[in-house]
C-alpha positions, 0 to 999 in steps of 0.5 A: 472511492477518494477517502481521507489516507491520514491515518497512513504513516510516513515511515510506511515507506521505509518499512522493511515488509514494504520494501520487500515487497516492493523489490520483489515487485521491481516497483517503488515502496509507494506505488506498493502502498498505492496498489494497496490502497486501490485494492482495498477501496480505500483511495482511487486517483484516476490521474495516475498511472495503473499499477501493473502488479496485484498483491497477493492475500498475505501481502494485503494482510501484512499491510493492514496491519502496518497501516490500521493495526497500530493505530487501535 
């Protein structure tokens, strides 16, 4: 599952979608990203540590979007 995560953007991080959902989540903006990665089977990194949360459907869509839908 360890595939190439270039196409992710930085500023990802700062994006406002991903800050929400990680303030709701009481977590950091990169382990949302992370959780979404893992979840849709783009990346694994058995070296870190778990995600204790799981994003919800709608979340994993506003994040597709901000990763691959602006890079058509």
């Amino acid at each position: 599952m360890n595939k190439r995560t270039d196409v992710i953007p930085t500023t990802l991080y700062d994006d406002e979608a991903v800050c929400f959902i990680a303030d709701r989540y009481h977590s950091t903006p990169q382990q949302v990203v992370r959780c979404f990665l893992e979840r849709d089977g783009i990346v694994s990194d058995p070296e870190e540590e778990p995600v204790t949360f799981r994003l919800e459907e709608n979340e994993m869509e506003i994040l597709r979007g901000l990763t691959f839908g602006n890079h058509s």
